[in-house]
Every structure is written in C-alpha cells, then in structure tokens.
C-alpha positions as a printed NumPy array, in Angstrom:
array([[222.05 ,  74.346,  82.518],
       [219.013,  76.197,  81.736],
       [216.053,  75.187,  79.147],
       [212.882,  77.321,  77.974],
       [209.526,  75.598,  78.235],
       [206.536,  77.149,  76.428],
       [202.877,  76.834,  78.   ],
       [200.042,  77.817,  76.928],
       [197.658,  79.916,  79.16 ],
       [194.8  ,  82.435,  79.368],
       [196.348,  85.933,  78.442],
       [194.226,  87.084,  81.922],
       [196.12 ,  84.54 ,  84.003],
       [199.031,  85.428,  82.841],
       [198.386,  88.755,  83.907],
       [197.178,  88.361,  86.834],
       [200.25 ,  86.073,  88.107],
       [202.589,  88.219,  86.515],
       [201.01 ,  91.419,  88.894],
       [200.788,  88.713,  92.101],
       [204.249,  88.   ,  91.176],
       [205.945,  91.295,  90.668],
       [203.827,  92.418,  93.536],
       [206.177,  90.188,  95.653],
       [209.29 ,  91.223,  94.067],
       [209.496,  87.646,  92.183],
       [209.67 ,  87.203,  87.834],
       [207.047,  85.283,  86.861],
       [210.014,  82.232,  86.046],
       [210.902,  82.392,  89.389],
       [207.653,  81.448,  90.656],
       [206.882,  78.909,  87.993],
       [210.398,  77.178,  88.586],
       [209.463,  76.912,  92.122],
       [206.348,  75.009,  91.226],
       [208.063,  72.616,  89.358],
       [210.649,  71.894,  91.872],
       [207.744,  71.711,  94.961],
       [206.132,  69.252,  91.767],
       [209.279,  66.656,  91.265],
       [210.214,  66.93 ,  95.293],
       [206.72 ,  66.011,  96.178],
       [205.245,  63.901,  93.283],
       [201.939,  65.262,  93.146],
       [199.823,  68.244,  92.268],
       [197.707,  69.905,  94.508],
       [194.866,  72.168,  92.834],
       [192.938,  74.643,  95.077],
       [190.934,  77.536,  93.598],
       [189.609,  80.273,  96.039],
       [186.446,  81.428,  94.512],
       [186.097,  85.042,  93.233],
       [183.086,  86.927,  95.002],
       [181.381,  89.076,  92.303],
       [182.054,  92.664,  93.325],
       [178.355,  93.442,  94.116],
       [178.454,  90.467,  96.515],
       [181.354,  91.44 ,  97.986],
       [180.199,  94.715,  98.745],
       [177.322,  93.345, 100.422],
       [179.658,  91.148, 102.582],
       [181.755,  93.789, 103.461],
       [178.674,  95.395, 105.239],
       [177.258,  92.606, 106.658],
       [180.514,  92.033, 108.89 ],
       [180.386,  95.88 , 109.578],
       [177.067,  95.772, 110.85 ],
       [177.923,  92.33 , 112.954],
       [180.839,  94.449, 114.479],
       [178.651,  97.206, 115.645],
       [176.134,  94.911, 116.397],
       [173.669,  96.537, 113.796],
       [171.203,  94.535, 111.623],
       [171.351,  91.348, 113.662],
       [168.185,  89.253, 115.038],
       [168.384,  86.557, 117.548],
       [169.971,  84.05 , 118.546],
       [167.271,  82.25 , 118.476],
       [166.493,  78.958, 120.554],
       [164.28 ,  77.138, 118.08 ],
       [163.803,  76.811, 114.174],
       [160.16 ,  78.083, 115.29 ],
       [161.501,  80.82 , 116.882],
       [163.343,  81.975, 113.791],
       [160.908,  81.025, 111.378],
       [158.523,  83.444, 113.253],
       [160.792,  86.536, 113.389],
       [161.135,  85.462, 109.607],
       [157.142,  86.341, 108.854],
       [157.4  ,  89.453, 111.246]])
C-alpha cells in the first residue's frame, strides 16, 4: 500500500536532487523512499554537508594542484618554521 507525504523544501534543493537523481537514472521518490527505509532500519540520522567551494576559489584550486603536478610554483620543504618564515619575506 502506498501513501503520499508532502515536505516542504527549498525550490533549489529540490532541483538540485531532482538533476543528482535523474542523473543516476533514479525519480526523486525513489531516492527519498530509500532514505526512509536506511532511516527506520537504522534508527538514526546521519547529516553530512560537503561544503561548496565558491567558483573563483575553485578555480584557484584547480591550478594550484596543476602546478604541484608539474612541480611549478612550489617552495621548500623547508626544515624549520625559520626557514619558511624567511623565504616568506624574500
């Protein structure tokens, strides 16, 4: 026997999960039906938010681990804080 439920959520979420989900071939029920069974099986929530890197940050990530790849842009190691702190005022 099936029942409708009717949350409430930001319109952006929504669309966002409805895109992750149809990305993986799933309706958006499917996925939230699979939450609530994982949340009666298991008795607990678990909450876990990755944090979104503004784009302009990400960018700059992006070519910070090209640059450690080609060995570009990189300083040391150094062996002590003085060391670093040094190369810092250079």
């Amino acid at each position: 026997m099936k029942t409708v439920i009717n949350i409430k959520t930001d319109k952006e979420i929504k669309i966002k999960a409805q895109k992750i989900a149809k990305e993986l071939g799933l309706p958006l029920s499917t996925v939230v039906n699979a939450y609530l069974k994982e949340f009666v099986r298991e008795r607990s929530v678990r909450f876990s938010v990755e944090p979104e890197v503004r784009p302009e940050v990400g960018k700059l990530l992006k070519q910070a681990s090209k640059d450690y790849k080609e060995r570009k842009n990189i300083r040391g190691p150094f062996i002590t804080a003085d060391e670093a702190i040094k190369h810092l005022h250079s």
